[in-house]
N, CA, C and O atoms as a GROMACS GRO file, in nm:
protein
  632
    1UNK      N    1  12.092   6.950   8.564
    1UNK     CA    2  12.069   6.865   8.680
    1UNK      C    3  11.965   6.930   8.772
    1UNK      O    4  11.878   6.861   8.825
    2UNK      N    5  11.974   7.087   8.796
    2UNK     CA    6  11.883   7.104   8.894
    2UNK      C    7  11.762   7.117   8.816
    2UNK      O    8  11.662   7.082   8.879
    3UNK      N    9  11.742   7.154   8.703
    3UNK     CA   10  11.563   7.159   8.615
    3UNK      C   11  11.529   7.002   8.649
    3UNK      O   12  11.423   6.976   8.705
    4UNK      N   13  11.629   6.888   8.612
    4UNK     CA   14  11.588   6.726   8.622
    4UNK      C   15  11.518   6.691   8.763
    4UNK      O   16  11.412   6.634   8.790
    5UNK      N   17  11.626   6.752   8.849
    5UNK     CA   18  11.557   6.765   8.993
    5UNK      C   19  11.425   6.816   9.049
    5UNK      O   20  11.343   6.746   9.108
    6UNK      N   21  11.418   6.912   9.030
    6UNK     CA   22  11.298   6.981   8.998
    6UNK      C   23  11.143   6.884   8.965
    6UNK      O   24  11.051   6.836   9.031
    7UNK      N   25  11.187   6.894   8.820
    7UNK     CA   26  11.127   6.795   8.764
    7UNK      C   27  11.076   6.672   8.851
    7UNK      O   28  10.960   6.671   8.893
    8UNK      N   29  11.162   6.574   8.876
    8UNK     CA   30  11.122   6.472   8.958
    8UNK      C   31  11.061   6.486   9.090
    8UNK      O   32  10.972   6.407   9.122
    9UNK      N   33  11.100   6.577   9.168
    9UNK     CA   34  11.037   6.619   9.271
    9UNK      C   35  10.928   6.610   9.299
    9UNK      O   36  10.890   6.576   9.412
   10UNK      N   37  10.835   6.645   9.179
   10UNK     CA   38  10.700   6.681   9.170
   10UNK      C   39  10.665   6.513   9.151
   10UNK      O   40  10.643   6.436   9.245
   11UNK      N   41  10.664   6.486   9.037
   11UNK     CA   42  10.700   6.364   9.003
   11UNK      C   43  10.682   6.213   9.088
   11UNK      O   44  10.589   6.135   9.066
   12UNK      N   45  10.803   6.192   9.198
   12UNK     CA   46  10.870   6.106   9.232
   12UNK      C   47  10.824   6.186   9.401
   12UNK      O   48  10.898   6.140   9.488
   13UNK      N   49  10.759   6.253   9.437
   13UNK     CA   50  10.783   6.331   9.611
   13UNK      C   51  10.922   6.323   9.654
   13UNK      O   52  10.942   6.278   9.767
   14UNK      N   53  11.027   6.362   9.578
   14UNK     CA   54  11.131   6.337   9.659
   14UNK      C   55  11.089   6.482   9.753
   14UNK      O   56  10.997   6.558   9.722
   15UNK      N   57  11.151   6.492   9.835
   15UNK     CA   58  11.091   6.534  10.024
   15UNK      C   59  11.271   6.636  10.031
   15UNK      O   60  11.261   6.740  10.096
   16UNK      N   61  11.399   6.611   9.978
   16UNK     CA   62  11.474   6.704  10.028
   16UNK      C   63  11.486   6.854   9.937
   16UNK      O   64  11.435   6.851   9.825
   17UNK      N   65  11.523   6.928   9.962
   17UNK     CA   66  11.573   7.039   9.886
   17UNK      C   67  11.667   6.996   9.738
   17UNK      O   68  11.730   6.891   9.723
   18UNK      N   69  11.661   7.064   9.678
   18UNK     CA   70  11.727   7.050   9.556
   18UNK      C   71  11.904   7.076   9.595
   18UNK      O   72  11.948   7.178   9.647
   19UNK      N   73  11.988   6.953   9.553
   19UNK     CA   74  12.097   6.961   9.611
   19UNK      C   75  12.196   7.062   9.491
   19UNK      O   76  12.288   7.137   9.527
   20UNK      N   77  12.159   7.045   9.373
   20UNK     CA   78  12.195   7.146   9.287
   20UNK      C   79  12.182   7.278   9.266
   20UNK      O   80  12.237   7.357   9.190
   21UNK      N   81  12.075   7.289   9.372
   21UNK     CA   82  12.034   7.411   9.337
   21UNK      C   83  12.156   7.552   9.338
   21UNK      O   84  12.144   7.645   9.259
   22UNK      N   85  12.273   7.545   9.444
   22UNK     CA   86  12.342   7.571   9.468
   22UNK      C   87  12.481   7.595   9.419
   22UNK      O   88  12.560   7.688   9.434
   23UNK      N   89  12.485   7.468   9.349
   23UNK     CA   90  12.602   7.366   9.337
   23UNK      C   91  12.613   7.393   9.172
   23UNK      O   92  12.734   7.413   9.162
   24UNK      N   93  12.561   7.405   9.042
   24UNK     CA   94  12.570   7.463   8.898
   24UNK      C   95  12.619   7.562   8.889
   24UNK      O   96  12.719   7.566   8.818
   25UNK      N   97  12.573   7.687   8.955
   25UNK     CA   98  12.643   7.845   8.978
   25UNK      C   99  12.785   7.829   8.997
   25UNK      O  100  12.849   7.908   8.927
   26UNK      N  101  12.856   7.754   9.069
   26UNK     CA  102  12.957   7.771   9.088
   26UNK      C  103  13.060   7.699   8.975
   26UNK      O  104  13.178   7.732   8.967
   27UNK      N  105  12.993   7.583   8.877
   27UNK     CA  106  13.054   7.520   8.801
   27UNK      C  107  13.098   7.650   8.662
   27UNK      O  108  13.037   7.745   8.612
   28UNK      N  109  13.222   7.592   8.645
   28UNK     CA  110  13.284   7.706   8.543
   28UNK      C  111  13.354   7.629   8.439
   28UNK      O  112  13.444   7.550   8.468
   29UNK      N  113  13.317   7.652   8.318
   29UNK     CA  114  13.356   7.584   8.237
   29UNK      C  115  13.478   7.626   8.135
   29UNK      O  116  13.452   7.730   8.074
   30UNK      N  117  13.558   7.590   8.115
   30UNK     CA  118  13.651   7.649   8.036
   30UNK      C  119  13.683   7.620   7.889
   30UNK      O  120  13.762   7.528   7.872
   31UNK      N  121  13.645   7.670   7.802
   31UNK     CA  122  13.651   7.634   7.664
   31UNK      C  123  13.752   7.661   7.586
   31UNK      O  124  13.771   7.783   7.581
   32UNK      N  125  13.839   7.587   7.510
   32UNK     CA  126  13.973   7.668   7.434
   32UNK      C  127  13.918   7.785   7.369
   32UNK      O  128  13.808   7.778   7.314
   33UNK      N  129  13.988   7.894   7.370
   33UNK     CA  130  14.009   7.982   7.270
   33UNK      C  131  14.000   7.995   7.066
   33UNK      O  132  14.099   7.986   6.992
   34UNK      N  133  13.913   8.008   7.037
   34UNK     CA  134  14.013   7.976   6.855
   34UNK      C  135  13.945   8.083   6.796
   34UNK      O  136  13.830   8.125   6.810
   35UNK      N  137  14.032   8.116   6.734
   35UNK     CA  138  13.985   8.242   6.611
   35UNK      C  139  13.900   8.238   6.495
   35UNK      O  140  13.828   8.328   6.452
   36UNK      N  141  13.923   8.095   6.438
   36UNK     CA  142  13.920   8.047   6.347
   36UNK      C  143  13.793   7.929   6.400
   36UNK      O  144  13.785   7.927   6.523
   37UNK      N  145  13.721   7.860   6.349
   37UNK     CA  146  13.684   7.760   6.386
   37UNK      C  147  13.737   7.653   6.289
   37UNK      O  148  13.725   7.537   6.331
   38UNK      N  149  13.797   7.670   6.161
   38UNK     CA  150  13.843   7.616   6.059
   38UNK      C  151  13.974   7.696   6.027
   38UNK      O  152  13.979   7.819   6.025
   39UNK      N  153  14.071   7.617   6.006
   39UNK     CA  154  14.235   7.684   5.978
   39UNK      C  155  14.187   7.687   5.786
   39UNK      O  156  14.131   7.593   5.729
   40UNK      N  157  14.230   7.825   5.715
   40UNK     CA  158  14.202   7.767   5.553
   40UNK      C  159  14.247   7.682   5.511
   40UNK      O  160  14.193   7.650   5.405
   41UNK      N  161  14.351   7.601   5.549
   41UNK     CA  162  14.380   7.458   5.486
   41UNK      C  163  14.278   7.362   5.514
   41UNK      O  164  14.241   7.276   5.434
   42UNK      N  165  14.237   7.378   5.621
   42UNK     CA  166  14.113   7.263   5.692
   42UNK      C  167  13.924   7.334   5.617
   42UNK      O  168  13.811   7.293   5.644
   43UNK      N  169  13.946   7.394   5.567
   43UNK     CA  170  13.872   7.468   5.488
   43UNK      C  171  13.872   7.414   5.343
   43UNK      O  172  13.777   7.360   5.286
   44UNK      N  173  14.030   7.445   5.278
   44UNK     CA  174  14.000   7.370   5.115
   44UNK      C  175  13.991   7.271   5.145
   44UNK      O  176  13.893   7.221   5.089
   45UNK      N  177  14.053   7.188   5.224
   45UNK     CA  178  14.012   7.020   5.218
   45UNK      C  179  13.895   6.954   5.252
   45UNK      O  180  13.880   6.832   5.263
   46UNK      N  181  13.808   7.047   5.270
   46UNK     CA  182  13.712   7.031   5.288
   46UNK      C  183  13.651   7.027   5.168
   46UNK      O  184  13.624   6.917   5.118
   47UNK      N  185  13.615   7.170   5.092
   47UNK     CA  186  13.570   7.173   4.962
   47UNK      C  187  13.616   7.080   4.826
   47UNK      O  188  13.540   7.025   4.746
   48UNK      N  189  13.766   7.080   4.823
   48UNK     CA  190  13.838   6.987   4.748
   48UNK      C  191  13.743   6.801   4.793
   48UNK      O  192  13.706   6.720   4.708
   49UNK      N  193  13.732   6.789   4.902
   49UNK     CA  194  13.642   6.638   4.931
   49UNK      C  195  13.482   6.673   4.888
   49UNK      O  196  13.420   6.578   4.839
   50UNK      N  197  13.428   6.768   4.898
   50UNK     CA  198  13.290   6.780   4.829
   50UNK      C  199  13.335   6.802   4.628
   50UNK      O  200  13.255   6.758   4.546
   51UNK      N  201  13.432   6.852   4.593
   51UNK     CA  202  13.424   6.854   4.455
   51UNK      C  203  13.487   6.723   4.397
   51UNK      O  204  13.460   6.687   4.282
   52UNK      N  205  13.562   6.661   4.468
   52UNK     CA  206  13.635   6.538   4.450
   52UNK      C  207  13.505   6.403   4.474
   52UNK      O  208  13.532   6.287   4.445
   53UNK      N  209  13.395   6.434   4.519
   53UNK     CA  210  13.316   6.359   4.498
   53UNK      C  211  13.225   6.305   4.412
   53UNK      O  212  13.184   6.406   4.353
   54UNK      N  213  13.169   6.216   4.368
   54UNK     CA  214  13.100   6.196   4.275
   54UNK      C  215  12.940   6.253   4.288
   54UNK      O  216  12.871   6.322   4.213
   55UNK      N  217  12.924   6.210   4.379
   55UNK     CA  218  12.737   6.274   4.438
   55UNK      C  219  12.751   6.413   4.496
   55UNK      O  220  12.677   6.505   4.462
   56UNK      N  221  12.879   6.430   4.615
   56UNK     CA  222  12.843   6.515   4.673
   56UNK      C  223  12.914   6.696   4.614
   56UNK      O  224  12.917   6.807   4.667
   57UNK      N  225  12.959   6.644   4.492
   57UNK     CA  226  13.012   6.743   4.409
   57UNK      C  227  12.944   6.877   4.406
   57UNK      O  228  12.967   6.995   4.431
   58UNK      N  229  12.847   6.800   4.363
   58UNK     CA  230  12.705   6.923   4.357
   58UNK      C  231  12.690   7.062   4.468
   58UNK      O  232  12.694   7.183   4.448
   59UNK      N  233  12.672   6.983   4.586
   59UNK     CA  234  12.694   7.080   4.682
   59UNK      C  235  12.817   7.163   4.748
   59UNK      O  236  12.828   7.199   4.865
   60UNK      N  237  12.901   7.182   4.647
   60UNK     CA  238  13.049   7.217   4.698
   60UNK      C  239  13.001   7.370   4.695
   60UNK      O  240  13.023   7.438   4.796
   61UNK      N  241  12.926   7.437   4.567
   61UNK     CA  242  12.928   7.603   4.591
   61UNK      C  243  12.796   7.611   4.735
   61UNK      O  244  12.804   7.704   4.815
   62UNK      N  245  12.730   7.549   4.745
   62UNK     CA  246  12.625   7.596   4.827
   62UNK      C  247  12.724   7.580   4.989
   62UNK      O  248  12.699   7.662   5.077
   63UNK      N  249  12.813   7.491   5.012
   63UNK     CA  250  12.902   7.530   5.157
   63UNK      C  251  12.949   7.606   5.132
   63UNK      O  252  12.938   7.692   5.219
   64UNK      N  253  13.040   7.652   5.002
   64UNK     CA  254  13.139   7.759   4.984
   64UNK      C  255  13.056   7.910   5.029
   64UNK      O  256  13.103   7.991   5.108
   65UNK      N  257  12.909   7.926   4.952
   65UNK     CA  258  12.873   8.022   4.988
   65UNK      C  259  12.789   8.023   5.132
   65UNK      O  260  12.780   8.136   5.181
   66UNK      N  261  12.742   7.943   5.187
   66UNK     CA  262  12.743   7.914   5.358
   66UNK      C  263  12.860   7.957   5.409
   66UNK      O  264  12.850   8.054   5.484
   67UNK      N  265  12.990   7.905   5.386
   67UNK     CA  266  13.104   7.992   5.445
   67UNK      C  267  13.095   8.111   5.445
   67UNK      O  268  13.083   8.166   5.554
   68UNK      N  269  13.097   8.160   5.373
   68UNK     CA  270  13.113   8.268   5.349
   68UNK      C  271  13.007   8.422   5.286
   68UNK      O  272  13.022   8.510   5.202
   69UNK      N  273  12.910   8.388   5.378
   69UNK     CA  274  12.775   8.440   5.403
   69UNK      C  275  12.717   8.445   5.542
   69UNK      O  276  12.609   8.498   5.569
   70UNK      N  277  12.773   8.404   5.602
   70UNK     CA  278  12.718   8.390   5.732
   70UNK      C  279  12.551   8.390   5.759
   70UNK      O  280  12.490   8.436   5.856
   71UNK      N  281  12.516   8.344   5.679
   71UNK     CA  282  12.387   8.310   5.651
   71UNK      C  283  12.387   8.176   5.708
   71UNK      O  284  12.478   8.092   5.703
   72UNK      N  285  12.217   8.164   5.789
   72UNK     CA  286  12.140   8.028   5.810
   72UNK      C  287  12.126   7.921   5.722
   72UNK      O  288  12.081   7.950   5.611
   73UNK      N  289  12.160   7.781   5.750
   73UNK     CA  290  12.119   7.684   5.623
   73UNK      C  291  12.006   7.687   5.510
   73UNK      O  292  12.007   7.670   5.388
   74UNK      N  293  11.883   7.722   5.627
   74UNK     CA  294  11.746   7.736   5.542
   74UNK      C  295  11.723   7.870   5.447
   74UNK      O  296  11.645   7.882   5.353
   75UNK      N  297  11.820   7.972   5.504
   75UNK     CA  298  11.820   8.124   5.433
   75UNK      C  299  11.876   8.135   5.278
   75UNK      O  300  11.846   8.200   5.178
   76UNK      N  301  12.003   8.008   5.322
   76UNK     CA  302  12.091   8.004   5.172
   76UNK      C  303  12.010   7.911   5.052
   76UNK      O  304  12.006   7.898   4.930
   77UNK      N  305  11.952   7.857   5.169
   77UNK     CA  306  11.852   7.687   5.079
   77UNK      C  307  11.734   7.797   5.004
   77UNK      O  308  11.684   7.763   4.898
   78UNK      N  309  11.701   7.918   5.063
   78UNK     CA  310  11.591   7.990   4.992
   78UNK      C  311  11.576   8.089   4.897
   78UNK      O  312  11.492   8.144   4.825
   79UNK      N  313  11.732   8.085   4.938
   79UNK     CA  314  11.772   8.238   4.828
   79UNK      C  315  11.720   8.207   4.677
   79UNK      O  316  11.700   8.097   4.626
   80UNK      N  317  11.710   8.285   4.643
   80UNK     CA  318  11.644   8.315   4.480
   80UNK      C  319  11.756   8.369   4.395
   80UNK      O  320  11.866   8.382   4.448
   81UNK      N  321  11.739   8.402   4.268
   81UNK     CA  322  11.813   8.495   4.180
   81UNK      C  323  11.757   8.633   4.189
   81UNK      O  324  11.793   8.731   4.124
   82UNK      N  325  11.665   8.627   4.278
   82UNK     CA  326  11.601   8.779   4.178
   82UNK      C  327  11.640   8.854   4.330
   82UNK      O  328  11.609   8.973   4.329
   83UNK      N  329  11.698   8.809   4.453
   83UNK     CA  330  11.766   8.817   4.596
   83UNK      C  331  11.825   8.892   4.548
   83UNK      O  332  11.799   9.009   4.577
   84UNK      N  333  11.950   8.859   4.438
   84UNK     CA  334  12.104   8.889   4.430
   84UNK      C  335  12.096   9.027   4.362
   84UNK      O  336  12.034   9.030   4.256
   85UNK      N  337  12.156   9.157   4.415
   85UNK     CA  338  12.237   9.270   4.361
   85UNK      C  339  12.252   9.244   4.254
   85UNK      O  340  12.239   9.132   4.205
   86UNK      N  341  12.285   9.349   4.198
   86UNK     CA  342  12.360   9.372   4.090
   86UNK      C  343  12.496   9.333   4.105
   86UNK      O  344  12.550   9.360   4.212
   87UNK      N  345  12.585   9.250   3.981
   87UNK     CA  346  12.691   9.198   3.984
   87UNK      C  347  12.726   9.119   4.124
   87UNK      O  348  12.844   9.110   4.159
   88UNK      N  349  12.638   9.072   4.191
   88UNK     CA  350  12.614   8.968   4.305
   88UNK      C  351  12.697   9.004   4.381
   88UNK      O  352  12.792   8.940   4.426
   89UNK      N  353  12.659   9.145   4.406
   89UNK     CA  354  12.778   9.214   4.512
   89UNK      C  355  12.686   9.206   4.654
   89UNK      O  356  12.739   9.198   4.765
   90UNK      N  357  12.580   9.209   4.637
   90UNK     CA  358  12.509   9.186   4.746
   90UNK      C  359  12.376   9.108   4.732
   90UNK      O  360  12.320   9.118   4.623
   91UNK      N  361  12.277   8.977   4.893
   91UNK     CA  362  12.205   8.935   4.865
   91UNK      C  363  12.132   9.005   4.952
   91UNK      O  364  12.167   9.075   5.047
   92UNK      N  365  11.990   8.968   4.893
   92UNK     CA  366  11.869   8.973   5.010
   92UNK      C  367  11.829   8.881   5.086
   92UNK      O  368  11.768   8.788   5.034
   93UNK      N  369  11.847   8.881   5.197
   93UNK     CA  370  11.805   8.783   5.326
   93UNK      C  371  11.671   8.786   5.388
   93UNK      O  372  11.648   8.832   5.500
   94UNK      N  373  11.587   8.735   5.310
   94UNK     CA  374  11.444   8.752   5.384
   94UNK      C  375  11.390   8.628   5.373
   94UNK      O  376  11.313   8.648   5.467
   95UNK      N  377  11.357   8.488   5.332
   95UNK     CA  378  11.355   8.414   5.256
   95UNK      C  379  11.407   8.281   5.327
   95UNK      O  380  11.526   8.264   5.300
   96UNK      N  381  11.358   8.189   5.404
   96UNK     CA  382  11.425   8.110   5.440
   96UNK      C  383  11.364   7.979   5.413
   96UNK      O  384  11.246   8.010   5.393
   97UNK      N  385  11.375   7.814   5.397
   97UNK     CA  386  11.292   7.730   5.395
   97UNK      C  387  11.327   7.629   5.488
   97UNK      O  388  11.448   7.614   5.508
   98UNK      N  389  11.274   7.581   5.528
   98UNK     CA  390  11.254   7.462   5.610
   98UNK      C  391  11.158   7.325   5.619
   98UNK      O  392  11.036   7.317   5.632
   99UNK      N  393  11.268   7.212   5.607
   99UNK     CA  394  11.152   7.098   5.593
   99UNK      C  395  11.146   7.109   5.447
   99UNK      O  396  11.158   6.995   5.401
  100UNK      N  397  11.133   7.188   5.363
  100UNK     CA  398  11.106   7.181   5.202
  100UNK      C  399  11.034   7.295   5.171
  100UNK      O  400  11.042   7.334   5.054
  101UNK      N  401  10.954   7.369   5.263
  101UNK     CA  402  10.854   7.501   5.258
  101UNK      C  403  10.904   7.582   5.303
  101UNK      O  404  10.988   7.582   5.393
  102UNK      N  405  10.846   7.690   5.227
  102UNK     CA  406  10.937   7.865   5.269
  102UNK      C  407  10.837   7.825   5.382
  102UNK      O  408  10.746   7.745   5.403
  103UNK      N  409  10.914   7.939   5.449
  103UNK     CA  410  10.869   7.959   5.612
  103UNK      C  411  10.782   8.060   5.614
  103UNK      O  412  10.838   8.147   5.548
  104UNK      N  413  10.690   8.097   5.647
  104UNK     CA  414  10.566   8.196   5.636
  104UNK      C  415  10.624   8.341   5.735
  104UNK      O  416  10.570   8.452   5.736
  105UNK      N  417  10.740   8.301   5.808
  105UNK     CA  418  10.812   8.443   5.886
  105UNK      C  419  10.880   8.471   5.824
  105UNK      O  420  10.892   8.593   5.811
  106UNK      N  421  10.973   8.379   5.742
  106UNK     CA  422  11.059   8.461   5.673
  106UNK      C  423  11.190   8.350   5.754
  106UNK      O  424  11.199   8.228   5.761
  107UNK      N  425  11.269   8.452   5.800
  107UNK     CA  426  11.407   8.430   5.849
  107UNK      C  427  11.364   8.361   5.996
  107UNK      O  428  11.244   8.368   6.022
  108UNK      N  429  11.438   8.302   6.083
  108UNK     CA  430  11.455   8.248   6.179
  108UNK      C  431  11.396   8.386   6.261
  108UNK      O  432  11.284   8.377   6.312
  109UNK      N  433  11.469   8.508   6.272
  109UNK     CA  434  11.438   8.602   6.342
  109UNK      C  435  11.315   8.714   6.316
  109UNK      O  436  11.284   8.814   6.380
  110UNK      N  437  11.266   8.661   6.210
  110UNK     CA  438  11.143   8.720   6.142
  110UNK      C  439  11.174   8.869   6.052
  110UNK      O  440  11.089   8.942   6.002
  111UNK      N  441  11.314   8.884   6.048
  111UNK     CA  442  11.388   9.027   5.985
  111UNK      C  443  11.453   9.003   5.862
  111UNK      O  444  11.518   8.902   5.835
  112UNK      N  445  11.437   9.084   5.800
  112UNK     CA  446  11.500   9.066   5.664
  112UNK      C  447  11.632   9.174   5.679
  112UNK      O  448  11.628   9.272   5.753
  113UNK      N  449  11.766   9.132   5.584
  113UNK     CA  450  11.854   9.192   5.584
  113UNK      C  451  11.945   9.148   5.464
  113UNK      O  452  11.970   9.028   5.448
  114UNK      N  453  12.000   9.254   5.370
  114UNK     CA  454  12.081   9.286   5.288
  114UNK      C  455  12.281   9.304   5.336
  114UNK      O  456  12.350   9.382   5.402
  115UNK      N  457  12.303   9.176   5.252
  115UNK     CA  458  12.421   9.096   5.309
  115UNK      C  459  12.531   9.140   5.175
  115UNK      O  460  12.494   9.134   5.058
  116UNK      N  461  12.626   9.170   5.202
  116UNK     CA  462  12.785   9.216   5.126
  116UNK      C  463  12.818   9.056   5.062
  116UNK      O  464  12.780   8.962   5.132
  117UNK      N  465  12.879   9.028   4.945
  117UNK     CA  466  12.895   8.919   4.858
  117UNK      C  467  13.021   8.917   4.891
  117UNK      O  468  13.049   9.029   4.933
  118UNK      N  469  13.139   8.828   4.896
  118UNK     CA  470  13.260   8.849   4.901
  118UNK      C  471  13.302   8.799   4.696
  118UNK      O  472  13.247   8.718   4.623
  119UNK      N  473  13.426   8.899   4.669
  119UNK     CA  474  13.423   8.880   4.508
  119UNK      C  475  13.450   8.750   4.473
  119UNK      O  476  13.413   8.699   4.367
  120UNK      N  477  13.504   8.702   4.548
  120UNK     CA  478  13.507   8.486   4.566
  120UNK      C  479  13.406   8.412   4.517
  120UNK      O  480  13.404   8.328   4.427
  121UNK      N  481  13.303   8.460   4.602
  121UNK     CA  482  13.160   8.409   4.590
  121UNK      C  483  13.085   8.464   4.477
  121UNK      O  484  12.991   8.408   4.420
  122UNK      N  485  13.144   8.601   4.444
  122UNK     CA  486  13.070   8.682   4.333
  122UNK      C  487  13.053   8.598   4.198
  122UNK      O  488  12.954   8.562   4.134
  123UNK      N  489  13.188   8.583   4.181
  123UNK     CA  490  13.250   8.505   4.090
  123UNK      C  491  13.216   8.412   4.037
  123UNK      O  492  13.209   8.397   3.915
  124UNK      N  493  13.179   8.303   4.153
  124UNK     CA  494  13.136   8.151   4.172
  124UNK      C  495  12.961   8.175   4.122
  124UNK      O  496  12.895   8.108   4.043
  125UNK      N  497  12.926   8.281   4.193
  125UNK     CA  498  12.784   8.257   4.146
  125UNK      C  499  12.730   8.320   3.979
  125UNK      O  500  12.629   8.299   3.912
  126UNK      N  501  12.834   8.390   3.963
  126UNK     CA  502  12.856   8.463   3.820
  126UNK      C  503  12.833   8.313   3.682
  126UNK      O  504  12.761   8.288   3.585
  127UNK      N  505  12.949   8.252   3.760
  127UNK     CA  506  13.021   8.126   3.685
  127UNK      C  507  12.875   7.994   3.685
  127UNK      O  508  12.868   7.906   3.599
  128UNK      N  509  12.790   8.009   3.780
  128UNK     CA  510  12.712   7.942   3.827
  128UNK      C  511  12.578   7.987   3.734
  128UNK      O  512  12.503   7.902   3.687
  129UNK      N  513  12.558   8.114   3.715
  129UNK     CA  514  12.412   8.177   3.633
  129UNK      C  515  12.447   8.141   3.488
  129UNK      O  516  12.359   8.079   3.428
  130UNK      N  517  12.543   8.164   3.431
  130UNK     CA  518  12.661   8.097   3.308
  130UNK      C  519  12.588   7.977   3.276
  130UNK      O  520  12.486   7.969   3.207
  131UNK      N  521  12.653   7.880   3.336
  131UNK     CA  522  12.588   7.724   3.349
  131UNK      C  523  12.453   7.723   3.364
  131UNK      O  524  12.390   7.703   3.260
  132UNK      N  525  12.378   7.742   3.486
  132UNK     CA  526  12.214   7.704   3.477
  132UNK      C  527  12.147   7.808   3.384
  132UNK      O  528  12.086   7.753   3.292
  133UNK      N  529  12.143   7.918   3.384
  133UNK     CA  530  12.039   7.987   3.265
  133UNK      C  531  11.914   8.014   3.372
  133UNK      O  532  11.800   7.994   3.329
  134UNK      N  533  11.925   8.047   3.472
  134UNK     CA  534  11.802   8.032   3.588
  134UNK      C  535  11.699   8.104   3.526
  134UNK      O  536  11.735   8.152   3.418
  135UNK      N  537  11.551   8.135   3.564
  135UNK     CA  538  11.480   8.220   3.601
  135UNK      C  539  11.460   8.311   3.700
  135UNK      O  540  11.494   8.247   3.799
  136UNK      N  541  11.425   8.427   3.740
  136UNK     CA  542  11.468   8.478   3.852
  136UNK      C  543  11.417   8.448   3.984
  136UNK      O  544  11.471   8.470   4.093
  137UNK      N  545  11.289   8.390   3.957
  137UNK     CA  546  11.215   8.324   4.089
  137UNK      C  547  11.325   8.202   4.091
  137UNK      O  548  11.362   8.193   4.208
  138UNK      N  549  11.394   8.102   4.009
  138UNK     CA  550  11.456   7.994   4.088
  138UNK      C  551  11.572   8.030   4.179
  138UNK      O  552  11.655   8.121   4.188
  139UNK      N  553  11.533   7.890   4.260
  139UNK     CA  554  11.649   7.897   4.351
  139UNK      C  555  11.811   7.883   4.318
  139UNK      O  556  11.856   7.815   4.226
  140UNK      N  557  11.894   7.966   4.418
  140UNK     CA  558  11.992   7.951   4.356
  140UNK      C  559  12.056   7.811   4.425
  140UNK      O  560  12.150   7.764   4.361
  141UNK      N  561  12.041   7.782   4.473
  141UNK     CA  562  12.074   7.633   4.535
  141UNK      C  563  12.008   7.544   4.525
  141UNK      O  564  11.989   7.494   4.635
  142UNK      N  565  11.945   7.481   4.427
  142UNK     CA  566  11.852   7.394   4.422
  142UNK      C  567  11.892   7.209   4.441
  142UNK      O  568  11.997   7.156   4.402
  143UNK      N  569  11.821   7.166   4.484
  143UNK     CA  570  11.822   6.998   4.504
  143UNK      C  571  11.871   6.945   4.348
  143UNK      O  572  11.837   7.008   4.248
  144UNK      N  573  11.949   6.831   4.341
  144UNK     CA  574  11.997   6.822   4.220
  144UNK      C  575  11.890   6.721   4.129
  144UNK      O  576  11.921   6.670   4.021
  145UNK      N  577  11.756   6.702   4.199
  145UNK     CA  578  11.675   6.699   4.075
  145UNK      C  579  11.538   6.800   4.099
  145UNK      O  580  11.424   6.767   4.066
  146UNK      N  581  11.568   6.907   4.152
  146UNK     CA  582  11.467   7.034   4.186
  146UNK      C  583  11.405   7.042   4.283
  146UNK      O  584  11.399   6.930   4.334
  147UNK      N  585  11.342   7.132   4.354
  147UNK     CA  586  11.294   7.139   4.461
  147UNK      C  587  11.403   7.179   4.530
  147UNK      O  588  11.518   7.179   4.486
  148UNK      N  589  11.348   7.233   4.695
  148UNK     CA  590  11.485   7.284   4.797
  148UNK      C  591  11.609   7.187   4.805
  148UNK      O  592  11.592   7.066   4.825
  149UNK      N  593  11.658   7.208   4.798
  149UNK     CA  594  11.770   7.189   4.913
  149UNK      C  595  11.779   7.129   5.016
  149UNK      O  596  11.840   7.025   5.040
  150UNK      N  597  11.700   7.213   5.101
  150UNK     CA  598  11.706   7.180   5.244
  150UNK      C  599  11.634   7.046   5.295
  150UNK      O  600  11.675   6.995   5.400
  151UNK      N  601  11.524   6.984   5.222
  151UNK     CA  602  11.437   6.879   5.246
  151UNK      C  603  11.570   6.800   5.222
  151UNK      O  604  11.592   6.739   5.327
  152UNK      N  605  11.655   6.778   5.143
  152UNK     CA  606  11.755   6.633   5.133
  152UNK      C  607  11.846   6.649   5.265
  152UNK      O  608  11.888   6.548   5.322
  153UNK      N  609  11.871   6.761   5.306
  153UNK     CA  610  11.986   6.769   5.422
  153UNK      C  611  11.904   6.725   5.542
  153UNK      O  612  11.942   6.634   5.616
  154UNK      N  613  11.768   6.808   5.563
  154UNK     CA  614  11.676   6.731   5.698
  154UNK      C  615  11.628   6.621   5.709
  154UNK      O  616  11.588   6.570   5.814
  155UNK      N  617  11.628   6.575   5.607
  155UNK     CA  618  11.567   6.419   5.592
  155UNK      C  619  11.690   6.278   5.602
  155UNK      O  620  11.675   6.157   5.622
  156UNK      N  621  11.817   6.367   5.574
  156UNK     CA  622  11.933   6.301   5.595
  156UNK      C  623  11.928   6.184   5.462
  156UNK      O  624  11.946   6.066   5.491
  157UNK      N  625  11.905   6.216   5.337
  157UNK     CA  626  11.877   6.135   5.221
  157UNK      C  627  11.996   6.168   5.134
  157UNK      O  628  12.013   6.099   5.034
  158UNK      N  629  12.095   6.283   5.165
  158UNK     CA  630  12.219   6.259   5.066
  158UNK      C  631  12.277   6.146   5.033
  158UNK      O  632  12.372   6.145   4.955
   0.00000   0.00000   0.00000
């Protein structure tokens, strides 16, 4: 309210002082508490509705490993095979895409960083190289007729 004010001021000549200016500082907001942002039941039912789907099946390991990576959308959308550790105990985080194109910085924060696999995910992506037969430049999350990932989620075309 007071930037809007501001704003118009210039704008519009409004002529008094900014009545907010004051008046935001003191507003206090109180947000619940949660530990969790997802309880694990509210978690499998989640995944169980992406594998229980017909289209959106596909993308059930790429949330699973978003969960549980704490990795950026565009970081996981970029990851490679040739990223992953040995026995996919760990990835490389340098690598991000957006819009459909790697990003010429890299990561959101322009830093690259080497991320711990949980054996869950190890597993899944173990079970996952099994099935596709990748190359090591492909992605490990790929669009389900090639190309990123991430272009179907920004474009809102699932």
């Amino acid at each position: 309210m007071r930037a809007a004010w501001d704003w118009a001021k210039g704008k519009y000549h409004l002529t008094e002082p900014n009545p907010w200016r004051d008046r935001i500082d003191r507003i206090k907001v109180q947000l619940p508490k949660h530990d969790d942002p997802l309880t694990i039941a509210e978690f499998q039912a989640i995944i169980a509705a992406f594998n229980a789907h017909p289209v959106y099946s596909f993308y059930a390991e790429f949330v699973i490993f978003l969960s549980h990576s704490a990795c950026r959308f565009g970081e996981a959308a970029g990851l490679r095979w040739k990223h992953l550790g040995v026995g996919y105990s760990t990835a490389w985080i340098g690598d991000s895409i957006s819009r459909g194109h790697l990003n010429k910085k890299g990561t959101k924060t322009g830093k690259f960083r080497t991320i711990e696999i949980l054996p869950s995910v190890r597993s899944m992506l173990v079970e996952r190289y099994e099935r596709v037969k990748p190359h090591p430049d492909d992605l490990v999350f790929p669009a389900p007729k090639g190309g990123s990932i991430a272009i179907l989620f920004e474009l809102h075309i699932l």
